[in-house]
N, C-alpha and C positions, 0 to 999 in steps of 0.2 A: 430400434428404441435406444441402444446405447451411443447412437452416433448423434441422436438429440440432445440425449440428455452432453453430449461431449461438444457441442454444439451450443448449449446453453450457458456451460461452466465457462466457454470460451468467453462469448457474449458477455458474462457476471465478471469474467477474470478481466475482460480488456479496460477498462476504464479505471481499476483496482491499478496495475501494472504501469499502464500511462501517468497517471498522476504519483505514481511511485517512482517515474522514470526521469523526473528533473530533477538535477543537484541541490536544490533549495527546497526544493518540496520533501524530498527526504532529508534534507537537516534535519527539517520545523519535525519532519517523524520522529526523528532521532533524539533530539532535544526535550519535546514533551513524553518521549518513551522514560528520557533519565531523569528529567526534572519533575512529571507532574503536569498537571493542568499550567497555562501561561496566557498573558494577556495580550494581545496583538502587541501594545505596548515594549513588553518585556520581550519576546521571541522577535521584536525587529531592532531593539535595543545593541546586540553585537551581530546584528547581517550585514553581509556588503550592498544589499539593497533598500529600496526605502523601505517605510511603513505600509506606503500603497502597495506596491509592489508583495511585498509580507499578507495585506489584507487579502490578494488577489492570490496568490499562492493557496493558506487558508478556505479560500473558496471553493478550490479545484479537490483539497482534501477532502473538506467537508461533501463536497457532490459525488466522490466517489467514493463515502462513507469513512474516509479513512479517520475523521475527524469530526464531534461535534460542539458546537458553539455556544453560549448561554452570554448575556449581556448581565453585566452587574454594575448599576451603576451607569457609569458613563465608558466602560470599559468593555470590552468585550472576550471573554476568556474562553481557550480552546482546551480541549481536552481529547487526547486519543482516544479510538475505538478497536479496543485490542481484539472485537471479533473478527474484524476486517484484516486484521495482522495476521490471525489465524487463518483467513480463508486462503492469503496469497499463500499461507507456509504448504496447508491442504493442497493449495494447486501446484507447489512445485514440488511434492513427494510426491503425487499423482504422475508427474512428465517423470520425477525419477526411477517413479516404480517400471515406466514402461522402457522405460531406456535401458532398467534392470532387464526386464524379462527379453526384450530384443537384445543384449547381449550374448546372455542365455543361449535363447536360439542359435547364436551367430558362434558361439562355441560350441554348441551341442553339431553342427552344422557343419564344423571346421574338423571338428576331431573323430567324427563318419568315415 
């Protein structure tokens, strides 16, 4: 049962991780983490890439929940989804708890 449910968390974690894992896609995190909600507009305003490029970024946040999106206007503004921030933080206290408790052992183990 725990190797499913460890199994599942993977599965929920990988798409979370990958679209976390490009340079630009974590700006646009990083940016609307300090700033606040931003309009494709404004979050491709100082990128070295275009707007397209920014929209298509945007997109890959938004599918892997990192981000959602509301149209105002003719605009369309994004805004983080800080539970998602949370789960990555959850999954990487989880790898550190076990890397904790395998240490552990590896000392409990060493000094026998």
């Amino acid at each position: 049962m725990a190797e499913a449910a460890a199994s599942f968390r993977v599965r929920d974690a990988a798409p979370l991780f990958a679209a976390l894992g490009d340079e630009t896609r974590l700006r646009l995190v990083d940016r609307l983490s300090a700033g606040g909600p931003a309009s494709i507009t404004r979050l491709s305003a100082s990128a070295e890439v275009s707007r397209q490029a920014i929209t298509k970024h945007v997109e890959v946040l938004a599918k892997a929940h990192l981000v959602r999106t509301r149209r105002e206007g003719r605009e369309r503004i994004c805004e983080l989804e800080p539970a998602r921030l949370a789960d990555a933080h959850a999954y990487l206290d989880g790898i550190s708890r076990q890397w904790d408790d395998a240490l552990g052992r590896l000392k409990r183990f060493v000094e026998r």
